[in-house]
C-alpha positions in Angstrom: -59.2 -16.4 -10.7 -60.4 -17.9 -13.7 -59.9 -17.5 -17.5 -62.5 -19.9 -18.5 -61.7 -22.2 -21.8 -58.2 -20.5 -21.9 -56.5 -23.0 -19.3 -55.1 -26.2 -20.8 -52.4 -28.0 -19.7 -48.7 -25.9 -17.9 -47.2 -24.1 -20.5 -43.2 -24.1 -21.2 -40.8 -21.6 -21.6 -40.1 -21.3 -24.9 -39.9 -18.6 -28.3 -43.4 -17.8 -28.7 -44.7 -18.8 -32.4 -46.4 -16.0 -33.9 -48.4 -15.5 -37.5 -50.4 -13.0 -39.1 -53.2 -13.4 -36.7 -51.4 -10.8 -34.2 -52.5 -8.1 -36.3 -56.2 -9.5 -36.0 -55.7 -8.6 -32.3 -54.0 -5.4 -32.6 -56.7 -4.7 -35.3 -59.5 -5.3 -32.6 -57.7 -3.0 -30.4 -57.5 0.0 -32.6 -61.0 -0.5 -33.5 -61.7 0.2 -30.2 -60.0 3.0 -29.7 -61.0 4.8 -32.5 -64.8 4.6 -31.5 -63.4 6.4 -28.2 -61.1 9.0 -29.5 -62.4 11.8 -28.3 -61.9 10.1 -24.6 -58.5 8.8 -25.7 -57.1 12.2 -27.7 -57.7 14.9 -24.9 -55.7 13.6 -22.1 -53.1 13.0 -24.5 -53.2 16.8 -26.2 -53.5 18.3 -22.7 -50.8 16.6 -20.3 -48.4 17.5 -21.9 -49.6 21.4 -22.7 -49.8 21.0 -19.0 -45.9 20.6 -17.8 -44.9 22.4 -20.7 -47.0 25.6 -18.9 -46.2 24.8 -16.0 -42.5 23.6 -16.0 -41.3 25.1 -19.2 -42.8 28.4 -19.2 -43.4 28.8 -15.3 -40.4 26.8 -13.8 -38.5 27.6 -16.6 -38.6 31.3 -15.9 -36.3 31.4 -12.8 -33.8 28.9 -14.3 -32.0 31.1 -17.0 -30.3 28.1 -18.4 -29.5 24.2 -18.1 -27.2 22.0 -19.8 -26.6 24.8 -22.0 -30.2 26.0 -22.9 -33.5 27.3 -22.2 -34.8 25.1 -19.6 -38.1 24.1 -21.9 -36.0 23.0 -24.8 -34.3 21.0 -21.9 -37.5 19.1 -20.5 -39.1 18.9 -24.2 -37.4 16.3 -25.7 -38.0 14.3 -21.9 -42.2 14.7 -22.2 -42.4 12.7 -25.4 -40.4 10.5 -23.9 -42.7 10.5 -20.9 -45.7 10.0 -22.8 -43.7 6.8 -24.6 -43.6 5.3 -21.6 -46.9 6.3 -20.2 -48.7 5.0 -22.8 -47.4 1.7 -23.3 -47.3 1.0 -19.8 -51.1 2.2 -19.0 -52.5 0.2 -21.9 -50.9 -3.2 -20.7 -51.1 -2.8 -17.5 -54.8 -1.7 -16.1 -56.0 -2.0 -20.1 -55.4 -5.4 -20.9 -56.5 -6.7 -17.3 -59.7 -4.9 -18.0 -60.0 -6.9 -21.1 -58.3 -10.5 -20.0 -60.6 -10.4 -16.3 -63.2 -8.1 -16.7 -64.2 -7.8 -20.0 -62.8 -11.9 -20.5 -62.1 -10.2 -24.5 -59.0 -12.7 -24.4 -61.4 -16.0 -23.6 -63.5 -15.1 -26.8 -60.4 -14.6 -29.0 -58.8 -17.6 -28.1 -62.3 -19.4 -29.4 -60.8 -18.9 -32.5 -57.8 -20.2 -34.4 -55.9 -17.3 -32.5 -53.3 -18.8 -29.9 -52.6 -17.4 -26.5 -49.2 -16.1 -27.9 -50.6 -14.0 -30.5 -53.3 -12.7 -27.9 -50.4 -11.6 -25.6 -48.2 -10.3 -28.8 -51.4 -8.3 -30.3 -52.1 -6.9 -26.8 -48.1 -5.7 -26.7 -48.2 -4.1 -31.1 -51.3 -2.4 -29.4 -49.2 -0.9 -26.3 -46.7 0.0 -28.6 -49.1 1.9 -31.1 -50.9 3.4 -28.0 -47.6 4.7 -26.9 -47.0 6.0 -30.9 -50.2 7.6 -31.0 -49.9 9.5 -27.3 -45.7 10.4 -28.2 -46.7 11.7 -31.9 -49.3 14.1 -30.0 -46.8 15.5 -27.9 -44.5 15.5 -30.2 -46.6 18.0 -32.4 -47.6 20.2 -29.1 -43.7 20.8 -28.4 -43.1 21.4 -31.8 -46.0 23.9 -31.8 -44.8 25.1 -28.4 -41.3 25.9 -30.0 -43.1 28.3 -32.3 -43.1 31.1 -28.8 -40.0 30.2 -27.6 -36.4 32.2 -28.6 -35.6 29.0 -29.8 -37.5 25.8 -31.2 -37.9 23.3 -28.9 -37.2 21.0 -32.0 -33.8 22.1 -33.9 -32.8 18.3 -34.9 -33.5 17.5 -39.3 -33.9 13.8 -37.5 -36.8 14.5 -35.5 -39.1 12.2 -37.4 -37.4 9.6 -36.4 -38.8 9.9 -33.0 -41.9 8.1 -34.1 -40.4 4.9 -35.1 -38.7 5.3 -31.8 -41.5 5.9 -29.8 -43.2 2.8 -30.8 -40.0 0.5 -30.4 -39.7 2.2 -26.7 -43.5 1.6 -26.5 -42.6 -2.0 -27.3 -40.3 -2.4 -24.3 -42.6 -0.5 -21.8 -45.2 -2.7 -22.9 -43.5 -5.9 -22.2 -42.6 -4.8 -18.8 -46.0 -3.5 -17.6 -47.5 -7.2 -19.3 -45.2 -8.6 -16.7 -46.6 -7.4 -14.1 -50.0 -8.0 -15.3 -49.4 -11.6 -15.5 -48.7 -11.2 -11.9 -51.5 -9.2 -10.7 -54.0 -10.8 -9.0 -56.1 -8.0 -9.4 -56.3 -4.6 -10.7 -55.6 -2.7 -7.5 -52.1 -4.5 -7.4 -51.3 -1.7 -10.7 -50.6 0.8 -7.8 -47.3 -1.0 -7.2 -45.8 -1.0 -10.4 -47.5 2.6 -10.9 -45.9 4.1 -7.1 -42.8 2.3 -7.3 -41.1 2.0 -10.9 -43.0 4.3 -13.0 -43.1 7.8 -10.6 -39.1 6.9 -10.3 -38.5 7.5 -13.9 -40.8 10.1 -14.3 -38.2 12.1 -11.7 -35.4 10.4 -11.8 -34.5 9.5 -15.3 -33.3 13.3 -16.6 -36.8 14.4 -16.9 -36.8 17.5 -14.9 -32.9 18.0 -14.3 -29.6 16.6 -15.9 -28.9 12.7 -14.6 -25.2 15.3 -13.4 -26.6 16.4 -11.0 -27.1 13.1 -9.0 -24.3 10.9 -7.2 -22.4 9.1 -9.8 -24.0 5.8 -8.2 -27.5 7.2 -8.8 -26.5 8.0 -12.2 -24.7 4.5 -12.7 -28.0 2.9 -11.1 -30.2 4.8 -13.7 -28.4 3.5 -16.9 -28.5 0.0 -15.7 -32.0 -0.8 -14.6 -34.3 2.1 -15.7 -35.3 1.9 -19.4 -36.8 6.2 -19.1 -32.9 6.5 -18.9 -32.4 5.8 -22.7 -35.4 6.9 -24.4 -35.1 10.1 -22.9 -31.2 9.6 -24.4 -32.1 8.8 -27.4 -35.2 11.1 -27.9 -33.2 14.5 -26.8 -30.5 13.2 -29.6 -33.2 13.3 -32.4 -35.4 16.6 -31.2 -32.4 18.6 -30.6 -29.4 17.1 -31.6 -27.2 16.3 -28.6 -27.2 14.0 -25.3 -25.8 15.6 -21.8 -22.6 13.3 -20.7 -23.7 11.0 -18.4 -21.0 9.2 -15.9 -18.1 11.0 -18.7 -19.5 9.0 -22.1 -19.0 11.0 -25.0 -22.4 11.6 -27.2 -21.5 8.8 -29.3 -20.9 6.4 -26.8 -24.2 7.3 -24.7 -25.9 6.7 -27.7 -24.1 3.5 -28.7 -24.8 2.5 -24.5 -28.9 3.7 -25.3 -29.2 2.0 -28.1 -27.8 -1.4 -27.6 -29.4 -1.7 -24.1 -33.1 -1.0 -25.6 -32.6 -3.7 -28.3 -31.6 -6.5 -25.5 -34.0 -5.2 -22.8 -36.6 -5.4 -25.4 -36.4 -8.3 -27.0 -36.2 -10.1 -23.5 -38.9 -8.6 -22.1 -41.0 -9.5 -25.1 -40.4 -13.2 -24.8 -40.5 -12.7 -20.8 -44.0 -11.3 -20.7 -46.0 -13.2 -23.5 -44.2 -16.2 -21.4 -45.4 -15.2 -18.6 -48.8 -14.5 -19.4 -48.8 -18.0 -21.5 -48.3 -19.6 -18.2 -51.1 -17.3 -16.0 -53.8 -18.5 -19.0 -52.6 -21.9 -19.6 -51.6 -23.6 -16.0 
């Protein structure tokens, strides 16, 4: 494959060097998107009126309880988490190799004083807002949502603080799915990272049903290696106020667990995928 005037000599691992000009690229992106809101704001607005429906309402009406409560107000908090993690991801993955391959959007920005770096690190800000903008729909749908349920599907005085969140999640999912894009040797290879580490979380991550109910090694293996795990943590702490004990941790120390493992994951994925994609456009 070729990326035109963007190869130069092997690239290095290294701390990428970034300036101002990542916002130039991130600026370009949301320019885009909002000449094609309408497509973009739909999808977003009815997914998640969709499993809330269908799964809240529906479901949710032969389960009397779960963890303690309604089982919408259970599987609310996990849907903006869902669409963190959908967003981001989408955006980076079949997205940006629309625009590096298809579109070759990354071969005219590097014409200009803009580095490869700050491409890659405008490409994952953008994943992150997408993932902001998709989570802060949702987020307003449950919250509407709550308004016909005995009890609001968003009890927490912090639940504001699940935007911030959403786009520092968005951040990580972005910097994974950009790792696999500077992999992908074309766009049909998205199916793998799709089928087989995406549809995992989506079920297995305490979406649907408490992280309890599985084999204390599934629930072990879901705290290590599957970031869904802790957004959905964190994201149930700030829409309703408490966390389900996963493998005995106390609320506290889940959160504590959450927390410091989306600060490390993310800022090693961020260096790993702008990296990575520095040596796909550069070697």
């Amino acid at each position: 494959m070729s990326e035109g005037h963007i190869r130069k000599s092997p690239a290095k691992f290294s701390i990428p060097r970034l300036s101002y000009r990542v916002w130039r690229v991130w600026r370009r992106n949301i320019d885009v998107f909002f000449k094609t809101v309408k497509v973009n704001f739909f999808p977003s607005l009815l997914e998640p009126m969709l499993y809330l429906f269908a799964f809240g309402f529906g479901l949710g009406g032969f389960i009397p309880n779960i963890a303690g409560q309604p089982y919408i107000n259970f599987i609310a908090p996990a849907l903006v988490a869902v669409a963190i993690m959908n967003g981001a991801f989408y955006e980076c993955t079949f997205a940006s190799f629309v625009r590096m391959y298809f579109q070759k959007t990354f071969d005219a920005i590097v014409a200009t004083p803009v580095s490869v770096e700050e491409v890659v690190a405008g490409e994952l800000l953008w994943g992150a807002t997408r993932a902001t903008i998709n989570a802060s729909i949702v987020l307003l749908v449950v919250a509407m949502a709550g308004l016909f349920t005995p009890v609001p599907l968003v009890s927490s005085p912090l639940f504001l603080l699940a935007v911030p969140l959403a786009f520092f999640g968005g951040l990580l999912f972005a910097s994974i799915a950009m790792c696999f894009t500077a992999a992908a040797s074309n766009i049909d290879f998205f199916n793998y990272p799709t089928f087989l580490f995406l549809t995992p979380m989506f079920f297995l991550c305490g979406t649907f049903f408490p992280l309890t109910s599985l084999p204390v090694a599934a629930q072990g293996l879901a705290m290590a290696v599957l970031p869904l795990t802790h957004v959905i943590n964190a994201t149930r702490a700030l829409l309703v106020g408490t966390v389900e004990p996963i493998l005995g941790l106390s609320t506290s120390t889940l959160l504590l667990v959450s927390s410091i493992w989306l600060v490390t994951a993310t800022c090693f994925f961020f260096v790993l995928s702008i990296n990575l994609m520095k040596k796909r456009l550069t070697s």
